[in-house]
C-alpha positions in Angstrom: 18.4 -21.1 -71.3 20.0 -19.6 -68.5 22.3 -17.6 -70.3 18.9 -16.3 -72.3 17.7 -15.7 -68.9 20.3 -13.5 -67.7 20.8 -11.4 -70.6 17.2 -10.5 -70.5 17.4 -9.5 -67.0 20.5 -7.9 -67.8 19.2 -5.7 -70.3 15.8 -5.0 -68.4 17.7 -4.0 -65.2 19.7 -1.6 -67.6 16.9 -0.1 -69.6 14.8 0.4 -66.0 18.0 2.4 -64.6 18.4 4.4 -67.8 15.0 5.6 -67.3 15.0 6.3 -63.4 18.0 8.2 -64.1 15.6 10.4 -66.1 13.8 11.8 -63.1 16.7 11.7 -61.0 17.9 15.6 -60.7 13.9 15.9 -59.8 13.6 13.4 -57.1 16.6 14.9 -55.1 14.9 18.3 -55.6 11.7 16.6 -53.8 13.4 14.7 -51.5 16.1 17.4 -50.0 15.1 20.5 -51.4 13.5 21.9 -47.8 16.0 19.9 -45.8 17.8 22.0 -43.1 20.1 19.4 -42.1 23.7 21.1 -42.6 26.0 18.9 -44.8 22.5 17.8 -46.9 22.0 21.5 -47.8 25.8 21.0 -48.7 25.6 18.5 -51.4 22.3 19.8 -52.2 23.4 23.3 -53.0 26.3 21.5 -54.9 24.4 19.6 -57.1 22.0 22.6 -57.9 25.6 24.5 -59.0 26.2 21.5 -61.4 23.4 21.1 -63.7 25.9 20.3 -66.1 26.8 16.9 -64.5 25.4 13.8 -64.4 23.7 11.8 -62.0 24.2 10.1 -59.9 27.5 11.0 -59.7 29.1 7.7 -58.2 32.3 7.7 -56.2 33.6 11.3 -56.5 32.6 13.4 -53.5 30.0 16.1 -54.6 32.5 19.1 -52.8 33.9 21.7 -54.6 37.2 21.1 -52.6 37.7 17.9 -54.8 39.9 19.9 -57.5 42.5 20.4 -55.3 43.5 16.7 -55.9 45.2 15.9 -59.2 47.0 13.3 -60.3 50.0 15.3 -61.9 50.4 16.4 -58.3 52.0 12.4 -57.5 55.7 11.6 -58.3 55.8 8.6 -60.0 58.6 6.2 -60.8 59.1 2.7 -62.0 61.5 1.2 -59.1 65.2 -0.3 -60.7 65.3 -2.4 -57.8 61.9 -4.6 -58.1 61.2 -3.4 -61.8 57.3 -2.2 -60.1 56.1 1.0 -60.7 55.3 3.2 -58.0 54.5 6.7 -55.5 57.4 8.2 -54.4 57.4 10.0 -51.0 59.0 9.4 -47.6 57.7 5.5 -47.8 57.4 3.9 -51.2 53.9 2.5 -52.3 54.3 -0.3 -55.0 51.9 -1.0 -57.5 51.1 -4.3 -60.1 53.9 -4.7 -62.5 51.1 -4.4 -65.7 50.1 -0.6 -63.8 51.0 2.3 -66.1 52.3 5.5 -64.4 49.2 7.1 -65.4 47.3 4.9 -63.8 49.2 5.1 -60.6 49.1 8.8 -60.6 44.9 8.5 -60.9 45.3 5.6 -58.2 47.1 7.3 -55.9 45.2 10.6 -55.9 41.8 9.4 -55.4 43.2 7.5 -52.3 44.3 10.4 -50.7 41.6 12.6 -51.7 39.5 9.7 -50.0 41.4 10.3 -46.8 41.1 14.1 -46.6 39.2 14.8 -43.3 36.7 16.6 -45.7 35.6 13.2 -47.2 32.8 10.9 -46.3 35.1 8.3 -47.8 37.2 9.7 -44.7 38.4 6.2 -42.4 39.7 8.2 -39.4 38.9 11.4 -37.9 37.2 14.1 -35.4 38.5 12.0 -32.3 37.7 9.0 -34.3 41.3 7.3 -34.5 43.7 4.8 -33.7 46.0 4.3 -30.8 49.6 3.4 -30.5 50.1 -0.2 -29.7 46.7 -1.5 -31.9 46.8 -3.7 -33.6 45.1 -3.0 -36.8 43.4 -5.4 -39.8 42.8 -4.1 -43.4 39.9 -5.7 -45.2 40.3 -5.3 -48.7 44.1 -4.1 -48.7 44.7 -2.8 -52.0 47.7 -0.9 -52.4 47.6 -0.7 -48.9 48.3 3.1 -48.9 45.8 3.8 -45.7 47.5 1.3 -44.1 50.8 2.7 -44.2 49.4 6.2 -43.3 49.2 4.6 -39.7 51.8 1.8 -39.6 54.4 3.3 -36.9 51.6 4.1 -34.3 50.9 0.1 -35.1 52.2 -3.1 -33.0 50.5 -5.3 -35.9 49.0 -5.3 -39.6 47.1 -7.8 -41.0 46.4 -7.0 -44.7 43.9 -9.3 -46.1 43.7 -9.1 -49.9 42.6 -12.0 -52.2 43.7 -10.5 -55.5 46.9 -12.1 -57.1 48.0 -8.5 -58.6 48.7 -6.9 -55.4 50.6 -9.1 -53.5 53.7 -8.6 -55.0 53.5 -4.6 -54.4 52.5 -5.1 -51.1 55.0 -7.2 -50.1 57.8 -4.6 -51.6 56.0 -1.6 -49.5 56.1 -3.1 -46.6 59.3 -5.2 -46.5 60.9 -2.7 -44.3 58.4 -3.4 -41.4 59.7 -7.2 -41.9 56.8 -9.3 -39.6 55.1 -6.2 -37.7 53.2 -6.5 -41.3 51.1 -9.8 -42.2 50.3 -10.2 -45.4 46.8 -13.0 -45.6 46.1 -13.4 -49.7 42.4 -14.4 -49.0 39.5 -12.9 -49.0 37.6 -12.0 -45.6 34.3 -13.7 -45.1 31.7 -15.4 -43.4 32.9 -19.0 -43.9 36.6 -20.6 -43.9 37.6 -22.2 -46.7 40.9 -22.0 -49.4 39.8 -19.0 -50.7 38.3 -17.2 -47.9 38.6 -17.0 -44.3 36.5 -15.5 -41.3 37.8 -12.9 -39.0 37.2 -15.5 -36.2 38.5 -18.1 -37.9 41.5 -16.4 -38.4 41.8 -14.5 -34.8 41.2 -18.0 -32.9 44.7 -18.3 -31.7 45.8 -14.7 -32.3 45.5 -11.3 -29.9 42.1 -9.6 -31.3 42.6 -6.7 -33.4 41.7 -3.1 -32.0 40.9 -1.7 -35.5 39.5 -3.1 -38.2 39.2 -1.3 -41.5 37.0 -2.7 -44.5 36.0 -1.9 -47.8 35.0 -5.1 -49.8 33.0 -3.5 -52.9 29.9 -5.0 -50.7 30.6 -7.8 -49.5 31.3 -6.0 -45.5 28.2 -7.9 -44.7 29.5 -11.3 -45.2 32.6 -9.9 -43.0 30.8 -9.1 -40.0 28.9 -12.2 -40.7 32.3 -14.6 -40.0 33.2 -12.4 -37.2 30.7 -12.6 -34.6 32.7 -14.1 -31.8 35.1 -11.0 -32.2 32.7 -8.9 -32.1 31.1 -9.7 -28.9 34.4 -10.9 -26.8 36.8 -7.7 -28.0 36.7 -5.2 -25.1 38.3 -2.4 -27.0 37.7 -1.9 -31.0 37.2 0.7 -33.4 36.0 -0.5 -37.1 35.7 1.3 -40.1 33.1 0.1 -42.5 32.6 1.0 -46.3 28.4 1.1 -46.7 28.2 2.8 -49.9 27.9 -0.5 -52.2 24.6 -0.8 -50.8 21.9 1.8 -50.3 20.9 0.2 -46.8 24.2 -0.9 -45.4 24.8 2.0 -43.2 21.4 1.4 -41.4 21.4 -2.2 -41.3 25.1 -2.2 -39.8 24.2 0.7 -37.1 21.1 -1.6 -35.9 23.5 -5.2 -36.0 26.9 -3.2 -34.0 24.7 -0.4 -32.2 22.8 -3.8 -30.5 26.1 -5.1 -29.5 26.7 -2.2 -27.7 28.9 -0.3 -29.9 28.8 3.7 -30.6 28.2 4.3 -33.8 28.9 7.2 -35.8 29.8 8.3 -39.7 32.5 9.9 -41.9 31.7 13.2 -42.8 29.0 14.4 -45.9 27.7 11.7 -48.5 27.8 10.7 -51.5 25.3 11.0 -54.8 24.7 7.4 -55.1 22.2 5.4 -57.1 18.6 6.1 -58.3 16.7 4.7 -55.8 16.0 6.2 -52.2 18.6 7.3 -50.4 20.0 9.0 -52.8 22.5 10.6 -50.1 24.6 7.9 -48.8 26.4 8.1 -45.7 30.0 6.4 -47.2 31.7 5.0 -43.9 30.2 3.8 -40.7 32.3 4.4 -37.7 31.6 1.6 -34.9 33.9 1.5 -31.2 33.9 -0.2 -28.1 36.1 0.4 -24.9 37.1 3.6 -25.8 36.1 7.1 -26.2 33.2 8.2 -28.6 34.4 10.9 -31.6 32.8 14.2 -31.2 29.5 14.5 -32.4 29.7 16.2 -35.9 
């Protein structure tokens, strides 16, 4: 019966999106069309040049300066030492063994045009950064590519990624940093158990980060959840949180960290997400304590 349940649900959640989607174009025209805020008159004006596309448009930035990233532009190469395919460049990235060279290419160019400065998928930026000496955790690793942007300014790593596929590739990008780089295969969360483990948990007997960095398709709540004793004993810390999953996140994690005492700020623009209000979503909330605040943008 269950099963029934769910693909009724299923389909009536589908059909009901299908036909907000409908309207959508409309509702953004009511909802931003007299805005004077600058960088909403951006992706408005943009998605008044587009008529052709469709909305929403998801996780590509709605900004023109998105074509200069293509995946032909990524040297790719399947590795004769570990037999994994990968980036080439001055580092190495590695990526799962079943990973065409295609699919690398694609890979790897959407992560760096994620980290342009122009980007609101942007994790660093306009005085918004990360000092020599931190120690820095990545929530949701991947193929750890941001990470490595920033490793030599790094004392630590700690790489927590719960999916099988990438630990292998990790382990061969980062094998020449030896044990500056900690590799944790579990999932970050609010409870501790074999699969998962908290941030406090996990920092109980360790030197507290000084960045945190997460993107957890979601789930950043639950992280912030199991680190609530870091949150309020750390002294200096800078965290960059993904809250473009969910259409709230942004405001519900400015209200939790902003009452802790934490500046908050943003990554630059939005994204074209979703059908129901906001349709603009702010795409990564910047939070720091103990040190300076990033300019105002």
């Amino acid at each position: 019966m269950s099963k029934v349940l769910g693909r009724f649900f299923n389909a009536a959640h589908q059909a009901w999106f299908l036909h907000q989607k409908k309207g959508l174009r409309q509702r953004i025209r009511r909802q931003y069309g007299n805005d004077t805020d600058r960088e909403i008159r951006e992706v408005y004006s943009f998605v008044e040049a587009h008529p052709e596309l469709e909305l929403p448009l998801g996780v590509i930035p709605p900004y023109e300066w998105v074509k200069e990233y293509s995946p032909g532009n990524i040297r790719v190469a399947k590795d004769e030492a570990t037999g994994l395919p990968a980036m080439l460049g001055t580092h190495r990235v590695f990526f799962p063994r079943r990973a065409t060279l295609a699919g690398v290419q694609q890979s790897a160019s959407i992560g760096q045009m994620e980290q342009d400065a122009r980007s609101p998928h942007c994790y660093l930026g306009n005085g918004f950064n990360v000092d020599a000496g931190d120690v820095g955790v990545f929530i949701g690793a991947s193929d750890g590519l941001f990470c490595l942007s920033l490793i030599d300014r790094l004392a630590k790593a700690y790489l927590f990624e719960p999916n099988q596929d990438w630990h292998e590739p990790l382990r061969a990008t980062f094998a020449p940093w030896g044990e500056k780089v900690e590799i944790v295969p579990l999932a970050a969360g609010s409870l501790d158990s074999q699969e998962q483990v908290s941030l406090d948990g996990f920092f109980k007997n360790r030197p507290l980060p000084n960045y945190i960095q997460m993107d957890v398709e979601g789930a950043e709540g639950d992280v912030l959840a199991g680190a609530r004793k870091l949150l309020d004993d750390s002294t200096k810390l800078r965290l960059s949180i993904c809250t473009y999953h969910k259409r709230l996140d942004f405001p519900k994690f400015a209200r939790l960290l902003g009452g802790k005492g934490y500046a908050i700020h943003h990554s630059p623009g939005f994204y074209v997400l979703g059908v129901r209000m906001p349709h603009f979503r702010r795409g990564i909330l910047y939070a720091s304590r103990g040190v300076a605040s990033p300019a105002a943008r």
